[in-house]
PQR file with spaces between the fields and no chain letter, atoms N, CA, C, O and H, PARSE charges and radii, in Angstrom:
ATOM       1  N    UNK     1      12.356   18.472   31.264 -0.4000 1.5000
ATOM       2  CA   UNK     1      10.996   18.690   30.811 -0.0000 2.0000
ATOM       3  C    UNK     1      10.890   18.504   29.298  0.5500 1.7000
ATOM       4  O    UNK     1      10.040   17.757   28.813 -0.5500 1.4000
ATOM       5  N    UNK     2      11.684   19.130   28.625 -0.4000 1.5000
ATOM       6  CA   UNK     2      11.619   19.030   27.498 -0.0000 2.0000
ATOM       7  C    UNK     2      11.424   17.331   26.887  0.5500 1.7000
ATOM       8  O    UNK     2      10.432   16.837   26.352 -0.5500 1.4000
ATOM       9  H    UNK     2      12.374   19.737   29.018  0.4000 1.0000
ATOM      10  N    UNK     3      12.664   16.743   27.174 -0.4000 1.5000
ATOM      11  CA   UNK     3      12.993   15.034   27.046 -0.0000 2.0000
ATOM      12  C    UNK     3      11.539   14.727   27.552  0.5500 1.7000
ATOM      13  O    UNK     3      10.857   14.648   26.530 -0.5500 1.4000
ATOM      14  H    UNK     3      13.470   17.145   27.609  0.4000 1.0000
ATOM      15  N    UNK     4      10.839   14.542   28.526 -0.4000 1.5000
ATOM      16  CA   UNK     4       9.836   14.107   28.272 -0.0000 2.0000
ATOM      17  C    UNK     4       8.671   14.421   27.203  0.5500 1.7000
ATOM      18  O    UNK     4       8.144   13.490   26.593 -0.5500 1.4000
ATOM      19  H    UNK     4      11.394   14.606   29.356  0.4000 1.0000
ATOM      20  N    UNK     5       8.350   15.532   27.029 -0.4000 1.5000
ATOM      21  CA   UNK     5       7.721   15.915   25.939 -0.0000 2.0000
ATOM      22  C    UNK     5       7.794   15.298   24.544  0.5500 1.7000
ATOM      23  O    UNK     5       6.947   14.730   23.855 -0.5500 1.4000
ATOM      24  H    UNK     5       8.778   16.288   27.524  0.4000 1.0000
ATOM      25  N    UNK     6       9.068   15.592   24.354 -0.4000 1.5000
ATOM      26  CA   UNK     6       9.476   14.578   23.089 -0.0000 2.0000
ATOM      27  C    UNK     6       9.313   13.437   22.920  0.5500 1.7000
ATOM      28  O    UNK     6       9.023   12.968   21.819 -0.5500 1.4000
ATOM      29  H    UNK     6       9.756   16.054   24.913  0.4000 1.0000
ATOM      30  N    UNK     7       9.484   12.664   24.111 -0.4000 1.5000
ATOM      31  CA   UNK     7       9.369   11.297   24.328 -0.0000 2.0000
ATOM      32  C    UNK     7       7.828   10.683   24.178  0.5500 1.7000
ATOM      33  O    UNK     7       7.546    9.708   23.482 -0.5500 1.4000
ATOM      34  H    UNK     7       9.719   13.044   25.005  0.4000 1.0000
ATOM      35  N    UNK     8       7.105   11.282   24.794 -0.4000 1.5000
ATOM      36  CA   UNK     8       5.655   11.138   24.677 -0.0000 2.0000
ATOM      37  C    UNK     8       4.907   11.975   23.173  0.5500 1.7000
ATOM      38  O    UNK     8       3.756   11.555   23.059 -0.5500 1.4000
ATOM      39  H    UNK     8       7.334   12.075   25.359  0.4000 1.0000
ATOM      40  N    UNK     9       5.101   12.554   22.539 -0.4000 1.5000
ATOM      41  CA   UNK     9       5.181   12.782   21.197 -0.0000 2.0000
ATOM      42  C    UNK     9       5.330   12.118   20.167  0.5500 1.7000
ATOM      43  O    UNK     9       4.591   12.022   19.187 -0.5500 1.4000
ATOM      44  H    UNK     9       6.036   12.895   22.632  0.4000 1.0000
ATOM      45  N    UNK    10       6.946   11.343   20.534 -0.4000 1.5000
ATOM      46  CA   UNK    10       7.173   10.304   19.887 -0.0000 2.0000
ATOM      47  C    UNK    10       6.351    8.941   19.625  0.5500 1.7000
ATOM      48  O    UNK    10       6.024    8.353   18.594 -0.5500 1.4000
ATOM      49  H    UNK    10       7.547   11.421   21.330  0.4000 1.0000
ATOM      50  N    UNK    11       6.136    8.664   21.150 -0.4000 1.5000
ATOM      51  CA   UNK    11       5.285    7.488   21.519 -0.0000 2.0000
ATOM      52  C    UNK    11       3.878    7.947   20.639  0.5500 1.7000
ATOM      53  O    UNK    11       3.351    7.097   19.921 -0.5500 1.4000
ATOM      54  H    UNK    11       6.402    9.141   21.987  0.4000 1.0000
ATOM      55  N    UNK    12       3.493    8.860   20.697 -0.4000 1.5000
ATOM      56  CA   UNK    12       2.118    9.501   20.319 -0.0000 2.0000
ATOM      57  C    UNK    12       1.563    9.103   18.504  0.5500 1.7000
ATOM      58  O    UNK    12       0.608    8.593   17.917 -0.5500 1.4000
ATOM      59  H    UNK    12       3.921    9.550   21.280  0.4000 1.0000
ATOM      60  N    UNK    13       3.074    9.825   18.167 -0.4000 1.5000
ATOM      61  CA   UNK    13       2.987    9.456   16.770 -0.0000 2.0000
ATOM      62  C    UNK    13       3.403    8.172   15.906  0.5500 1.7000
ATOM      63  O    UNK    13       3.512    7.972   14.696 -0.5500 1.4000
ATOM      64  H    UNK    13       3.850   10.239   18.643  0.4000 1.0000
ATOM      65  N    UNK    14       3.606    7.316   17.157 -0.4000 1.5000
ATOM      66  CA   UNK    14       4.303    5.779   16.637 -0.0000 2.0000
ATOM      67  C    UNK    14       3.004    4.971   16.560  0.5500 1.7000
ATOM      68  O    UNK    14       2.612    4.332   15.584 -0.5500 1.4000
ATOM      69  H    UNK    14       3.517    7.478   18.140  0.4000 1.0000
ATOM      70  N    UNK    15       2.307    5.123   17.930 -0.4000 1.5000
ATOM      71  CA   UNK    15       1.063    4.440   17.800 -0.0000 2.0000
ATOM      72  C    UNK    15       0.044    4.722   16.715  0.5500 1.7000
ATOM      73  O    UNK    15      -0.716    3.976   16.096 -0.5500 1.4000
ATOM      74  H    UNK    15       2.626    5.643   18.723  0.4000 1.0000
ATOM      75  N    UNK    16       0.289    6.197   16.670 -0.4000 1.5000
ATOM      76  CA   UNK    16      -0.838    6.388   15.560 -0.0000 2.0000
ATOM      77  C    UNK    16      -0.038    5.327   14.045  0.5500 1.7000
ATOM      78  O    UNK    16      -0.505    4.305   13.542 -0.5500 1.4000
ATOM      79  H    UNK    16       0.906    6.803   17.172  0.4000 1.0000
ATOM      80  N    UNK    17       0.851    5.836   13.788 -0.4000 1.5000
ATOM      81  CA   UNK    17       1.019    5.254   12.520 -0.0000 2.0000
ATOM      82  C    UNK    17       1.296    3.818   12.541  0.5500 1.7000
ATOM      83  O    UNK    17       1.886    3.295   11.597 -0.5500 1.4000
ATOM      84  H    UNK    17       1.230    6.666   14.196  0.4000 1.0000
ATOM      85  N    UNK    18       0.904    3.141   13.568 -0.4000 1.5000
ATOM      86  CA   UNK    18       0.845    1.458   14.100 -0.0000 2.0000
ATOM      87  C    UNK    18      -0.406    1.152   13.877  0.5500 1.7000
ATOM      88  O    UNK    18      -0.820    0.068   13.466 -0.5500 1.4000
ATOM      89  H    UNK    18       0.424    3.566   14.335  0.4000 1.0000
ATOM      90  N    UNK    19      -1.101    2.203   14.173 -0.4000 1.5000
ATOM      91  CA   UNK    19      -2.236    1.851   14.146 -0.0000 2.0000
ATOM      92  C    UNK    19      -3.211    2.200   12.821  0.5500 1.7000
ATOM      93  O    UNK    19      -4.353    1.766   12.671 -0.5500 1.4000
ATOM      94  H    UNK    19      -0.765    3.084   14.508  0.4000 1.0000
ATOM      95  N    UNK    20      -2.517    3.056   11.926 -0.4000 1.5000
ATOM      96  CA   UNK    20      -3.324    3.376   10.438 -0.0000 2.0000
ATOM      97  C    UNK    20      -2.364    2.284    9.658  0.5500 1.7000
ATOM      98  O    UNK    20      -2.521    2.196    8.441 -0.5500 1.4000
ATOM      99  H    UNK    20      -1.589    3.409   12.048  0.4000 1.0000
ATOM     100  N    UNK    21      -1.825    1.828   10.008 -0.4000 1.5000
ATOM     101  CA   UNK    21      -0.814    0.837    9.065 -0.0000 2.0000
ATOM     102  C    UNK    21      -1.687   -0.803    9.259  0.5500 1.7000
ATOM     103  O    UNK    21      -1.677   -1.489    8.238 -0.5500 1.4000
ATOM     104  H    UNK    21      -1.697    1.900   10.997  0.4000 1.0000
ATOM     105  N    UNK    22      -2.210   -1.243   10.162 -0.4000 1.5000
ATOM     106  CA   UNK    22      -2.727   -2.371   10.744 -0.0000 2.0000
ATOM     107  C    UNK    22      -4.207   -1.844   10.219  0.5500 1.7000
ATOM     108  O    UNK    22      -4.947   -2.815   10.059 -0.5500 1.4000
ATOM     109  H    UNK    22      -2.218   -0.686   10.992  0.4000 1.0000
ATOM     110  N    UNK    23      -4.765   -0.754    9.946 -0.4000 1.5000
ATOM     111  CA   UNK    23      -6.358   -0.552    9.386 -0.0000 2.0000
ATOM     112  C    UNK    23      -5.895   -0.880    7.882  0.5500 1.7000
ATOM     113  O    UNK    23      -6.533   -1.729    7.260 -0.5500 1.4000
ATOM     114  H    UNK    23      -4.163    0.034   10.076  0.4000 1.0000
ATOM     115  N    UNK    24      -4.600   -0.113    7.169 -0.4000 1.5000
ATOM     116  CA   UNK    24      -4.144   -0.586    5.795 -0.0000 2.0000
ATOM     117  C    UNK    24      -3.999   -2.047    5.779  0.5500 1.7000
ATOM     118  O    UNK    24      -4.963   -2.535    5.188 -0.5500 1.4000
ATOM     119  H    UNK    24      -4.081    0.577    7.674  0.4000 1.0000
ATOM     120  N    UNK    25      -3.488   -2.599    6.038 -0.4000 1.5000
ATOM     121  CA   UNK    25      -3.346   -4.046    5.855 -0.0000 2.0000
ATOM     122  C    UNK    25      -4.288   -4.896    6.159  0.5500 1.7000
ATOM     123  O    UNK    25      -4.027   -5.998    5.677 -0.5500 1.4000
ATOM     124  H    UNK    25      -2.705   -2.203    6.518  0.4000 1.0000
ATOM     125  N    UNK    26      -5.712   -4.866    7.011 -0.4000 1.5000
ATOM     126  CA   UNK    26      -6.541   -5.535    7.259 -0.0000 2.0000
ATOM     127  C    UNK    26      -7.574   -4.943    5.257  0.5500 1.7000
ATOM     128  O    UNK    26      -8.017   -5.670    4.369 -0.5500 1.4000
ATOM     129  H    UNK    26      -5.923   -3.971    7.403  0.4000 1.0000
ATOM     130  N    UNK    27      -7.539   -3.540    5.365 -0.4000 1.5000
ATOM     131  CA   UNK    27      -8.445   -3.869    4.004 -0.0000 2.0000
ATOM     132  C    UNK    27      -7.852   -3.371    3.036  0.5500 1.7000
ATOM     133  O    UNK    27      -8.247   -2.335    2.501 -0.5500 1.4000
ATOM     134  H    UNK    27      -7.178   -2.950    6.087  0.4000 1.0000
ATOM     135  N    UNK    28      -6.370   -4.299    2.492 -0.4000 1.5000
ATOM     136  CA   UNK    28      -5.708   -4.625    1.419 -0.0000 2.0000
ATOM     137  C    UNK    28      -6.428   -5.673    0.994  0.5500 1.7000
ATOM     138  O    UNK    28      -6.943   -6.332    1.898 -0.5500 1.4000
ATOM     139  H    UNK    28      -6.049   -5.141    2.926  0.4000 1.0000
ATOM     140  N    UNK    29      -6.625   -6.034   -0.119 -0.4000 1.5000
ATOM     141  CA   UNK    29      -7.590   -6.714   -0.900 -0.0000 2.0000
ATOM     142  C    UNK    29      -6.575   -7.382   -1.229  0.5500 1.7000
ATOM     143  O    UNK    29      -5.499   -6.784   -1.238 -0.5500 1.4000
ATOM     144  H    UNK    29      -6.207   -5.499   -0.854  0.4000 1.0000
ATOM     145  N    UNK    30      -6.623   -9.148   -1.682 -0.4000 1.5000
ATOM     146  CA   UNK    30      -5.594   -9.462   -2.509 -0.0000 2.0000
ATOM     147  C    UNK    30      -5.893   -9.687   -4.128  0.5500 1.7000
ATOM     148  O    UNK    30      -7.092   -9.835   -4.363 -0.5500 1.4000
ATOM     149  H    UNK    30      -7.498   -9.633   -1.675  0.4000 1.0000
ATOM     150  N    UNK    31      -5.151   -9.731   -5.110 -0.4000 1.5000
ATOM     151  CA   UNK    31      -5.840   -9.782   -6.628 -0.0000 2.0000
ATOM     152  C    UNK    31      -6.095  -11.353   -7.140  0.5500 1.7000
ATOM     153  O    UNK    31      -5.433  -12.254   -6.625 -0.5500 1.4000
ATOM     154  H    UNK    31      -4.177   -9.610   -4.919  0.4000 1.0000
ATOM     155  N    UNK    32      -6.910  -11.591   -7.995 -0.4000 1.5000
ATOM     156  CA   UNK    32      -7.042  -12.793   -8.076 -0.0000 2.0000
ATOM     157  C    UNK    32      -6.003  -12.775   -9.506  0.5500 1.7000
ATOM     158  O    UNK    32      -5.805  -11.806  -10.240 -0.5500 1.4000
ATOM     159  H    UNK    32      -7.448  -10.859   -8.413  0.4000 1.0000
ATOM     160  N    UNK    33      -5.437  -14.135   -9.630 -0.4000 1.5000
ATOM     161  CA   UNK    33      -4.283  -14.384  -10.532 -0.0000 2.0000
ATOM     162  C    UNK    33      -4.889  -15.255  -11.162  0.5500 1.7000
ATOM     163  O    UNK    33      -5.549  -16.130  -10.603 -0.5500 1.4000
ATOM     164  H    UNK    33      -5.598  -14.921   -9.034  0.4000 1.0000
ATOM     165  N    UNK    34      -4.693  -15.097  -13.032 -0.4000 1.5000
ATOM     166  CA   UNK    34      -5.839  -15.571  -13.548 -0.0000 2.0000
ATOM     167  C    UNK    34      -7.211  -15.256  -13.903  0.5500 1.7000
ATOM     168  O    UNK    34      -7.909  -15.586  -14.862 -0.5500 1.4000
ATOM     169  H    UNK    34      -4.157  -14.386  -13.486  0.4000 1.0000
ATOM     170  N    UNK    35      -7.368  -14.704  -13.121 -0.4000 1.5000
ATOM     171  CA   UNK    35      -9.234  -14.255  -13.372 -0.0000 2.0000
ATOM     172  C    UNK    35      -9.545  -13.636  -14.533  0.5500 1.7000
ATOM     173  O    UNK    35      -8.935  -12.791  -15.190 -0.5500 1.4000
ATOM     174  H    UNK    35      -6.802  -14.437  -12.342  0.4000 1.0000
ATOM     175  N    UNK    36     -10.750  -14.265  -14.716 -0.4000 1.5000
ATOM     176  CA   UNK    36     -11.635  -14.325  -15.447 -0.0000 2.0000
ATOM     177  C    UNK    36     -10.587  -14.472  -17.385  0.5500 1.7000
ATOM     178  O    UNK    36     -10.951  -13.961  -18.445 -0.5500 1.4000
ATOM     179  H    UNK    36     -11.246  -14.950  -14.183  0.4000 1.0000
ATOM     180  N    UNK    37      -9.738  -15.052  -17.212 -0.4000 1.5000
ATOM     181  CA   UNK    37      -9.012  -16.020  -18.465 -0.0000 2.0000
ATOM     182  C    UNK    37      -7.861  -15.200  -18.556  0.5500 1.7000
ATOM     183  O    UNK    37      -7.156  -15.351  -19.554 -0.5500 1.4000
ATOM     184  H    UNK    37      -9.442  -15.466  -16.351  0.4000 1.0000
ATOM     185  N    UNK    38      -7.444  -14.125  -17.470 -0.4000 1.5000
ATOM     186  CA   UNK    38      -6.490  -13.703  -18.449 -0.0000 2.0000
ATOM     187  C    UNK    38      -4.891  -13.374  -17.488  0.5500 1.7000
ATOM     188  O    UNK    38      -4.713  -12.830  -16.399 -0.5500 1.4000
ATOM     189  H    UNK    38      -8.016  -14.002  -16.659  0.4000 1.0000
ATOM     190  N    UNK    39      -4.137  -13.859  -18.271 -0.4000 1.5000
ATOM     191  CA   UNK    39      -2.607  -14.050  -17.419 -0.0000 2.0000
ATOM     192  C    UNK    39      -2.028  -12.685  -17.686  0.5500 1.7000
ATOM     193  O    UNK    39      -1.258  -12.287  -16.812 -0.5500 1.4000
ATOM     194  H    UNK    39      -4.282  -14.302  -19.155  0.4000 1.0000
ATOM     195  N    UNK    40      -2.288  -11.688  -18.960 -0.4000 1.5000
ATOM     196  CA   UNK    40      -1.128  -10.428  -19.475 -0.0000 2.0000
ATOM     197  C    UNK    40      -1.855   -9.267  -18.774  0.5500 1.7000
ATOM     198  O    UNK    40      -2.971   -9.166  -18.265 -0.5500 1.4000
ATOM     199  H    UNK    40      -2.914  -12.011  -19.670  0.4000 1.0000
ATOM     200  N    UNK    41      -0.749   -8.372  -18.943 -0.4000 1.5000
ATOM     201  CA   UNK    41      -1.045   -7.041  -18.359 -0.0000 2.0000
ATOM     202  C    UNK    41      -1.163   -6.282  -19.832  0.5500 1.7000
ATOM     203  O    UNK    41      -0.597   -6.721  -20.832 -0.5500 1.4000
ATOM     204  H    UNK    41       0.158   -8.454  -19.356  0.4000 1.0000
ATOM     205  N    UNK    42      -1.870   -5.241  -19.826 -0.4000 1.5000
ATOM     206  CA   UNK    42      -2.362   -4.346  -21.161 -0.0000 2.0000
ATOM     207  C    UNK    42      -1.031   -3.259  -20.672  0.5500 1.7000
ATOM     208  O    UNK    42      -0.495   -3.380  -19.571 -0.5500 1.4000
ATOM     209  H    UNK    42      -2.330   -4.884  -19.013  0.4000 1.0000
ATOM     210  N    UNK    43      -0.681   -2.370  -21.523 -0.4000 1.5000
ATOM     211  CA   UNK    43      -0.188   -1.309  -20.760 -0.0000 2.0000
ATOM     212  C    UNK    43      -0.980   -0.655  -21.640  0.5500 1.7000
ATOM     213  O    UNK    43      -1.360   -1.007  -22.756 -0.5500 1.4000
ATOM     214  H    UNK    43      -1.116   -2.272  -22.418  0.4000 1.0000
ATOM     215  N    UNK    44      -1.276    0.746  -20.768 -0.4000 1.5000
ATOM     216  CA   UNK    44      -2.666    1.956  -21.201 -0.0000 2.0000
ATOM     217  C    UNK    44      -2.017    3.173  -21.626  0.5500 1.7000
ATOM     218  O    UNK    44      -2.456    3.922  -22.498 -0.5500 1.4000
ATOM     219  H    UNK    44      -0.967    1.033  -19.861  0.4000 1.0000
ATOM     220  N    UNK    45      -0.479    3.407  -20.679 -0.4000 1.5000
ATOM     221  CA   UNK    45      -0.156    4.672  -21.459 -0.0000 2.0000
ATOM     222  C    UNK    45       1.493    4.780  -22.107  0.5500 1.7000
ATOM     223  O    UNK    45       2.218    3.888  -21.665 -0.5500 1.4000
ATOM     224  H    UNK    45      -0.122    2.799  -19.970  0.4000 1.0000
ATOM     225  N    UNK    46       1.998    5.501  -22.837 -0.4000 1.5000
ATOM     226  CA   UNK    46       3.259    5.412  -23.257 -0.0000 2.0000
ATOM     227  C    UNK    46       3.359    4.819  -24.799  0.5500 1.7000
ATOM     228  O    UNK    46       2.510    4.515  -25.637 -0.5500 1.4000
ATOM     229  H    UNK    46       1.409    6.226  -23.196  0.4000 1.0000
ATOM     230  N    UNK    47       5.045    4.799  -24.767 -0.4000 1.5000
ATOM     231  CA   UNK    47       5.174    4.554  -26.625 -0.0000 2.0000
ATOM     232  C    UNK    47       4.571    2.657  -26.423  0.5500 1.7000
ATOM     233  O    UNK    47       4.443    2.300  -27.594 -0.5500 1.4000
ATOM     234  H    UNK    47       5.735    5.046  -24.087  0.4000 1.0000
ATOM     235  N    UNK    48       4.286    1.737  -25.735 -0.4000 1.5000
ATOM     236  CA   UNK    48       4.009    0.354  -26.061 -0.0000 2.0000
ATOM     237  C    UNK    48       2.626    0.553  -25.295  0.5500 1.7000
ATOM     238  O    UNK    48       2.284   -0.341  -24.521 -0.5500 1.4000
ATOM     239  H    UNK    48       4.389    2.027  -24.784  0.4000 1.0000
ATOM     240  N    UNK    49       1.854    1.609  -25.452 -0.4000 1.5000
ATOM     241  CA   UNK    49       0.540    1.506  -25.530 -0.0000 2.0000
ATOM     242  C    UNK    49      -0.243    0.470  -26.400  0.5500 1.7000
ATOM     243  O    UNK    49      -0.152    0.314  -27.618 -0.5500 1.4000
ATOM     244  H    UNK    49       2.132    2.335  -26.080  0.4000 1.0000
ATOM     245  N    UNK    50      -1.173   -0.321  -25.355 -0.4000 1.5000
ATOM     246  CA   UNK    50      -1.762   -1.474  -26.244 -0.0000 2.0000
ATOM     247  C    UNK    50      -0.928   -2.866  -26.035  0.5500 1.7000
ATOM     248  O    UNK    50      -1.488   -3.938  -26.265 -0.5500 1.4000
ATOM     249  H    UNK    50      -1.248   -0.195  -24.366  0.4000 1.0000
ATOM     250  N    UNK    51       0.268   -2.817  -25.644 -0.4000 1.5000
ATOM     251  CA   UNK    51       1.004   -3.960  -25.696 -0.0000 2.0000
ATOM     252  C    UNK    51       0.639   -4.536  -24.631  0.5500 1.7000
ATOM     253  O    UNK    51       0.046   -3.982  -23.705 -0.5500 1.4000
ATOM     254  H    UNK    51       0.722   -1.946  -25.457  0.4000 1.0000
ATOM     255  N    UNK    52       1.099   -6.156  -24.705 -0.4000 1.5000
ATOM     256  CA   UNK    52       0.776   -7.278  -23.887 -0.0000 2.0000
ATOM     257  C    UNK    52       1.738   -7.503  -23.447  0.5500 1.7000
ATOM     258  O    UNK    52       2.633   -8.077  -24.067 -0.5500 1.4000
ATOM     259  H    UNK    52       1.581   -6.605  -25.457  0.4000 1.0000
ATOM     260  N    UNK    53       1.890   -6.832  -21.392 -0.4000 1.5000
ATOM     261  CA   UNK    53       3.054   -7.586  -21.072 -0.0000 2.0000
ATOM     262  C    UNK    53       3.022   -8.531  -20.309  0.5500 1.7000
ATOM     263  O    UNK    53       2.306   -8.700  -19.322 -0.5500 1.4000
ATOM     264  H    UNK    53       1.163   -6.366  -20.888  0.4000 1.0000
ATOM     265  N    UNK    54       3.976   -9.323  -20.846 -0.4000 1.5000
ATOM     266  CA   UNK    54       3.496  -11.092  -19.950 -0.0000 2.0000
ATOM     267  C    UNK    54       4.486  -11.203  -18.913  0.5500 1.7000
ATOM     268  O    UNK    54       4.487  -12.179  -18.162 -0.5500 1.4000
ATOM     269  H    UNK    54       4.557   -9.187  -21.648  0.4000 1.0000
């Protein structure tokens, strides 16, 4: 009795996270590369705050 329980539990919680993983990946956005002129990354916090990393 037990072994089944578990088993169907298991199954229970596989689908779910099959299934919130496939809602994540349908509205992952992809980034546009380039856009709007610019190739560098800013960094915002830390000691190379302000810097351009390429």
């Amino acid at each position: 009795m037990r072994d089944i329980k578990k088993l169907t539990e298991f199954t229970k919680n596989k689908e779910h996270k099959d299934r919130e993983m496939s809602l994540f990946k349908n509205l992952k956005k992809e980034v546009e590369v380039n856009a709007n002129g610019t190739r560098e990354y800013v960094i915002k916090k830390g000691i190379n705050k302000g810097k351009i990393a390429k």
